[in-house]
C-alpha positions as CSV (number, residue, x, y, z in Angstrom):
1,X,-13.9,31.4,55.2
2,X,-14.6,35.0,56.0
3,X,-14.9,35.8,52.3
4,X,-17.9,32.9,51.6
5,X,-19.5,34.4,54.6
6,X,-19.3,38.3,53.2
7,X,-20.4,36.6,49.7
8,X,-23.9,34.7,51.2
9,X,-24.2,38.1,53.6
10,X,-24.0,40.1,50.6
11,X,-25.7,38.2,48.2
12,X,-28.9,38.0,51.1
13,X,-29.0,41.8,51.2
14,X,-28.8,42.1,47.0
15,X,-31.5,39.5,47.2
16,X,-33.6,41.0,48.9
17,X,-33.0,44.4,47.4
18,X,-33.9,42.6,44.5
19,X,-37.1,41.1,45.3
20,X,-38.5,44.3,46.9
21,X,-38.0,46.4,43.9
22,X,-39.1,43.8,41.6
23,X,-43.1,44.5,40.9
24,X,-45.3,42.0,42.4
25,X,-44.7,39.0,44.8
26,X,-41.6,36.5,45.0
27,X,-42.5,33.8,46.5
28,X,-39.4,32.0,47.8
29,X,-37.2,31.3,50.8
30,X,-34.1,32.8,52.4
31,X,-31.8,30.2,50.6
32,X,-33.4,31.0,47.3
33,X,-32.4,34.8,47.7
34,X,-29.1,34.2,48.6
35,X,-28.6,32.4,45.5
36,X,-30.4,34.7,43.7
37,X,-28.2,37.6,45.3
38,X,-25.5,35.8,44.4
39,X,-26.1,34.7,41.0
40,X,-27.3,38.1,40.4
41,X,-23.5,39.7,41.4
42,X,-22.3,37.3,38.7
43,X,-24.3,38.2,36.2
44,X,-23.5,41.7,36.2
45,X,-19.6,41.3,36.8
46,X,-19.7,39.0,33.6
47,X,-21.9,42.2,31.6
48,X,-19.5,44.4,33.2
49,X,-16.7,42.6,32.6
50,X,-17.3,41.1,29.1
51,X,-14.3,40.8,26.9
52,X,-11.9,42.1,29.4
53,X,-9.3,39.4,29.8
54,X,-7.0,41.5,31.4
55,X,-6.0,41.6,35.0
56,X,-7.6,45.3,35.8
57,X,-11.3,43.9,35.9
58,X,-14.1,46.4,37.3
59,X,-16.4,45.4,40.0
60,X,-19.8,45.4,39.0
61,X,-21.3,47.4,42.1
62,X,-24.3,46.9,43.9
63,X,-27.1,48.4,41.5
64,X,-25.7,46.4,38.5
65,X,-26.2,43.1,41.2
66,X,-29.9,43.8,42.4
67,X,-30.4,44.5,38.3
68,X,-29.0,41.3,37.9
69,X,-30.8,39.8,40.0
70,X,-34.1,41.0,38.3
71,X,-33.1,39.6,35.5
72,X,-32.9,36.5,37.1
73,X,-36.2,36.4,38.8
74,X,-37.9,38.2,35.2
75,X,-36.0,35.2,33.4
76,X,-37.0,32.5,36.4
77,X,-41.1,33.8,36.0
78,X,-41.2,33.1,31.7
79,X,-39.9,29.7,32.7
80,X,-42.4,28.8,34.4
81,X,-41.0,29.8,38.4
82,X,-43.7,30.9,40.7
């Protein structure tokens, strides 16, 4: 239990690390930027990561997440996300 509630606190603070160094506005919600924390974290521990199917994986650390994440909300905004 402790670890989904260290995963949705961390993913809240990539989030919104995220959104404020992204230029322009956001617009979205503080469920929205947990996911986005969090789907940004898995995104760069699968770039990090790639290939490596041995036990000794890297973490991805918290600059690779919030760039994740940017990649997400850049992705998100040619989709046609506000």
């Amino acid at each position: 239990m402790s670890r989904i509630i260290g995963a949705l606190f961390s993913g809240l603070l990539i989030g919104i690390f995220a959104r404020w160094a992204y230029p322009g506005t956001v617009p979205m919600g503080w469920g929205l930027t947990i996911l986005l924390g969090v789907g940004g974290s898995l995104l760069a521990d699968l770039a990090v990561n790639r290939g490596n199917t041995s036990s000794a994986q890297r973490p991805a650390g918290c600059l690779a997440s919030v760039l994740g994440a940017m990649v997400l909300i850049f992705i998100g905004r040619h989709l046609g996300w506000h």
